[in-house]
C-alpha positions, 0 to 999 in steps of 0.5 A: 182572680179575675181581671178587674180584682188583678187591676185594683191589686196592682193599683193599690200595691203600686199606688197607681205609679205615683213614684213615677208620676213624681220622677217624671215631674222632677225631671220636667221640672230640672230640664225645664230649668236647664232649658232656660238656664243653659246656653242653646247648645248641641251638648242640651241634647244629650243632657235630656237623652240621658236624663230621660234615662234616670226616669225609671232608676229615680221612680224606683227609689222614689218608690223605695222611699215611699215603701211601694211594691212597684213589682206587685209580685204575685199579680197575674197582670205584672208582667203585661204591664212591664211589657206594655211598659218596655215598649218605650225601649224602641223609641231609642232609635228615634230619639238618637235620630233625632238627636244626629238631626236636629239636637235643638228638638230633643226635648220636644221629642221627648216630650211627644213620646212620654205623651203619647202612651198617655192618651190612650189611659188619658180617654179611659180615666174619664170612661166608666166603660171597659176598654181594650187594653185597658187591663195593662195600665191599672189606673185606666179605670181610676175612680173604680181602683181607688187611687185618690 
């Protein structure tokens, strides 16, 4: 199987991750309410900490529900992708820093992280050229996997 046969297998199994574009927007949307909705308190802090943790269980149920293969078993690009994604496991250390400092900015750490391992798909999506790294997020190439 080659790289880019892989890549439309996984784009097409998983449905490019909609389920957790779907939880990621459900969530943004809940703390978007909480934000405005509750009072400025420390406690907000820990409310988005933890929330920010349901994102991978709700995208898996979002995509049970959707009867979507999110493992893609079988794919030689399966577990590249896991670890790719597992990475974001590190940014805990940074997130309870800053949470301990400055509770009231949680949300816009939040929001820098979750962004930022977006921009470098975000530039290949527009590319018709093959980038590196581009094998490990199967959607980079998003008009060629025929996710829609």
């Amino acid at each position: 199987m080659t790289v880019q046969t892989a890549r439309h297998d996984l784009a097409r199994r998983t449905r490019c991750g909609i389920a957790y574009i779907l939880a990621g927007v459900l969530l943004w949307t809940i703390f978007g309410a909480l934000g405005l909705t509750l009072p400025d308190s420390p406690r907000n802090g820990l409310i988005y900490l933890f929330g920010a943790g349901l994102l991978w269980p709700l995208g898996l149920a979002i995509g049970a529900a959707l009867k979507l293969d999110l493992f893609a078993r079988g794919n030689p690009l399966t577990s590249l992708a896991g670890l790719l994604g597992g990475v974001q496991i590190l940014f805990i250390p940074l997130m309870i820093g800053a949470y301990v400092t400055t509770p009231q900015a949680v949300p816009w750490y939040l929001a820098v992280l979750v962004g930022a391992h977006l921009l470098r798909s975000a530039g290949a999506s527009f590319s018709r050229r093959p980038q590196i790294g581009q094998a490990g997020w199967p959607c980079a190439g998003y008009h060629a996997s025929g996710c829609r």
